[in-house]
C-alpha positions in Angstrom: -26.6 25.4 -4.8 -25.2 22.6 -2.3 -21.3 22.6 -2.1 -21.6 18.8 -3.0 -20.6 16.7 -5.6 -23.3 15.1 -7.2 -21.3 11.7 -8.3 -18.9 11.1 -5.2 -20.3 13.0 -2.8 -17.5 15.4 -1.7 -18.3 18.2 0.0 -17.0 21.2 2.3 -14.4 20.3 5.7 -13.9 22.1 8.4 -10.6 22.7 9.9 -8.1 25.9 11.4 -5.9 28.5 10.6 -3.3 29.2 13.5 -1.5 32.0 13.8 2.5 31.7 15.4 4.9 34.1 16.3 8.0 34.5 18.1 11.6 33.4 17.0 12.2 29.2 16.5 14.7 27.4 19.1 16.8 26.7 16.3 17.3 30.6 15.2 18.2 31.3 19.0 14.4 32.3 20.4 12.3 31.0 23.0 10.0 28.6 20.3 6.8 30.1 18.6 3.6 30.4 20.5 0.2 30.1 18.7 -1.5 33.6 19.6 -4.5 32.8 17.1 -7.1 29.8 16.2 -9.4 31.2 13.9 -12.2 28.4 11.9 -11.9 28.1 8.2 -13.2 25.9 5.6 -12.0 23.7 2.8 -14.3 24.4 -0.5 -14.1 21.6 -2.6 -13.5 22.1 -6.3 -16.6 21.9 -8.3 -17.8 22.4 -11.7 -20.5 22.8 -13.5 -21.1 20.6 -16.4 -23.1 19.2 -19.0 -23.1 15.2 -18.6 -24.4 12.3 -20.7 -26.6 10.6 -19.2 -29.4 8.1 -20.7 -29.6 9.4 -23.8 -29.7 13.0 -22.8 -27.7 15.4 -21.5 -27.7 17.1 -18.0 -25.8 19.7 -16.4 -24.4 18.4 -13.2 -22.0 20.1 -10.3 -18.8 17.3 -10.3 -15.7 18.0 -8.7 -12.3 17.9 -10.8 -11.1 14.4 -9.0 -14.2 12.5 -10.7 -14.0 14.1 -14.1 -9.9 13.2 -14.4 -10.8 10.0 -13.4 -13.6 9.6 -15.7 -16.5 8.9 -13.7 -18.7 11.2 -15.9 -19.3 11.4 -19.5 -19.1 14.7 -20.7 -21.7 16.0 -23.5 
């Protein structure tokens, strides 16, 4: 199963996790240092559903944003 929804389209970004240490200016240290970029992802949040759709029903993977907003009808 894709990591996509199927009415908007949304699916996984990319992005970073960075790891600082050391003591802030403000607190009296020398400023934090990144020591770490590592990859990560963003999953989107998806749910399996049953839809109606012509009639009929269907089970379709839809993220949370369209079912608030009522792009999809549920069975």
């Amino acid at each position: 199963m894709a990591r996509v929804c199927d009415i908007c389209g949304k699916g996984v970004s990319s992005g970073s996790t960075i790891v600082r240490h050391g003591l802030k200016k403000v607190k009296g240290g020398i400023g934090l240092h990144i020591t770490g970029v590592t990859k990560r992802r963003f999953l989107p949040n998806l749910q399996r559903i049953r839809v109606s759709e012509n009639g009929g029903t269907k089970r379709k993977t839809v993220c949370t944003a369209c079912i608030r907003s009522g792009k999809v009808v549920k069975a």
